[in-house]
N, C-alpha and C positions, 0 to 999 in steps of 0.2 A: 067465290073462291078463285072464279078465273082471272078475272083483276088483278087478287092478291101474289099471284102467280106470272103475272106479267110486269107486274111494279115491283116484287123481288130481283127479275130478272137484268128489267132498265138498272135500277140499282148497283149490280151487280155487274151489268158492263160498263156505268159508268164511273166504277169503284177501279176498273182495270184497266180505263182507255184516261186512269188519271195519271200514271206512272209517268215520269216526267224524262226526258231528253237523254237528265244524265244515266236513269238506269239503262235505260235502250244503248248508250254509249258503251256501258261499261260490259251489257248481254254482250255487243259486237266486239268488243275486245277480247272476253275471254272465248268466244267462239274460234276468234282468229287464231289465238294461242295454242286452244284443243286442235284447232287444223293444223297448225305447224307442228306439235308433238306427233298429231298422227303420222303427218307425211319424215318428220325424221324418224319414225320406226317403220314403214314404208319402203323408204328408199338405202336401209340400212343394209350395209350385206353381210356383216360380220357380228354373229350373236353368240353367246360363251350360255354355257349348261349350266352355270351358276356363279354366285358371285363371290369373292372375295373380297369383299365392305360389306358383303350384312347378310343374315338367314333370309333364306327365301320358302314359305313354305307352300304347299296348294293342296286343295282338295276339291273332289268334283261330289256331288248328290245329286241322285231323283229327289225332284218335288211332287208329291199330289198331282198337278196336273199332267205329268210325261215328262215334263220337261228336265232340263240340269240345272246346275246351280252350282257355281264355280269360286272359291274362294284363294285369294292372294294375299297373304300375311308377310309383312315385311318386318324384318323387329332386329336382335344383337347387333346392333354395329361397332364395327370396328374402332372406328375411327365418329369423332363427330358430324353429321351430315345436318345439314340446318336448308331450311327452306325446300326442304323434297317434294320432288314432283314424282311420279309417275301413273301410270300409262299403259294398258295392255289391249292387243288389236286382237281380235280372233281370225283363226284362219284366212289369211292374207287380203280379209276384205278390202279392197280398194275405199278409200275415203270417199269418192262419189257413190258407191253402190250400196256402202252402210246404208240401215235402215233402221240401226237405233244406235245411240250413245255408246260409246266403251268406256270402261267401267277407268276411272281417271281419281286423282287427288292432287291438289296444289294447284288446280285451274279454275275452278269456279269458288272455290272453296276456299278457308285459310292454310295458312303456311302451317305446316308441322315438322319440328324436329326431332331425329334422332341422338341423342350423348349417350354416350354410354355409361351405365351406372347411375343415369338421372331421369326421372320422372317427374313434371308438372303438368299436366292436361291443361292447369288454368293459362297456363303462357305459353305453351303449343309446344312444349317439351314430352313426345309421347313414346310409350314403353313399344310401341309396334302400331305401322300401319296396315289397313285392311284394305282391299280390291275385291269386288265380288260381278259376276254378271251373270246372265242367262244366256242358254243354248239349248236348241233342239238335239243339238247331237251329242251322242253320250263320249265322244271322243272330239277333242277339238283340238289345236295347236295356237300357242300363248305367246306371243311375243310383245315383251315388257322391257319399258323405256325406265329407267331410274333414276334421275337429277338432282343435286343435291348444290351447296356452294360450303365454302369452309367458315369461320364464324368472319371474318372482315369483308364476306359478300364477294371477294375479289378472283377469287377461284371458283371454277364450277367445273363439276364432274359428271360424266356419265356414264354408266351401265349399260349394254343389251343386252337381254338374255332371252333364248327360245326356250320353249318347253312344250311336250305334247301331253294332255293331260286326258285322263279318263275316271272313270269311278273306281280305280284300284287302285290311282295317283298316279304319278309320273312316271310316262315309258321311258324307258331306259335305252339309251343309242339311238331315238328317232328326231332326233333335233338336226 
């Protein structure tokens, strides 16, 4: 059985060490990208309470283990936003001292658009997007990047927005 347990394993690393150039190209690409969205929400100094291109909703929970669990739903917009990105950093961790991922969309993932009035999930036409992440603490502070382009790719917009969230939702006057 120890065998079997050992030639599962070769297997299995050499199922993972087959990945080839270009995926590792495209890991470091979108790494880069998450790095540059972090550091323009980072080094931003001017963030608005809310937005005027789209709903922004959140809400905070205990899970089972103690911990929180934080949700960012983006959805009505105004106007059409295609190709959106965003982004949300928890209390002003510095990009070096992170120690896990923030909770991100349009970086590693596919493009998703917002129109308004129109819904296709199959060709990335979506009714609302989600952001969700964990925390230990039951109060955190959100600042979220939101980028978008117009439908000819040739304009691109962007959003900041702070927000301090807890499990009774969003404090009010502490941004």
């Amino acid at each position: 059985m120890h065998k079997i347990a050992k030639l599962i394993l070769c297997c299995s690393l050499l199922a993972m060490s087959g990945c080839g150039k270009e995926t590792n190209t495209a890991d470091k690409a979108d790494l880069e990208k998450y790095q540059t969205y972090y550091t323009a929400i980072s080094e931003n100094v001017t963030f608005a309470s809310e937005s005027t291109n789209f709903s922004c909703e959140l809400e905070m929970t205990q899970v089972e283990d103690g911990s929180f669990r934080y949700y960012i739903v983006i959805d009505d917009p105004q106007s059409a936003m295609y190709d959106v990105i965003a982004m949300a950093v928890e209390n002003d961790i510095p990009y070096d001292s992170a120690d896990k991922m923030m909770p991100s969309i349009g970086i590693f993932d596919d493009a998703k658009s917002l129109i308004p009035g129109q819904v296709d999930s199959e060709n990335g036409y979506v009714k609302g997007i989600a952001l969700s992440g964990e925390s230990a603490n039951d109060t955190i502070q959100l600042k979220l990047l939101v980028q978008w382009t117009d439908k000819t790719k040739k304009t691109s917009k962007r959003e900041y927005i702070a927000y301090t969230l807890n499990t009774d939702g969003i404090v009010k006057g502490d941004n």
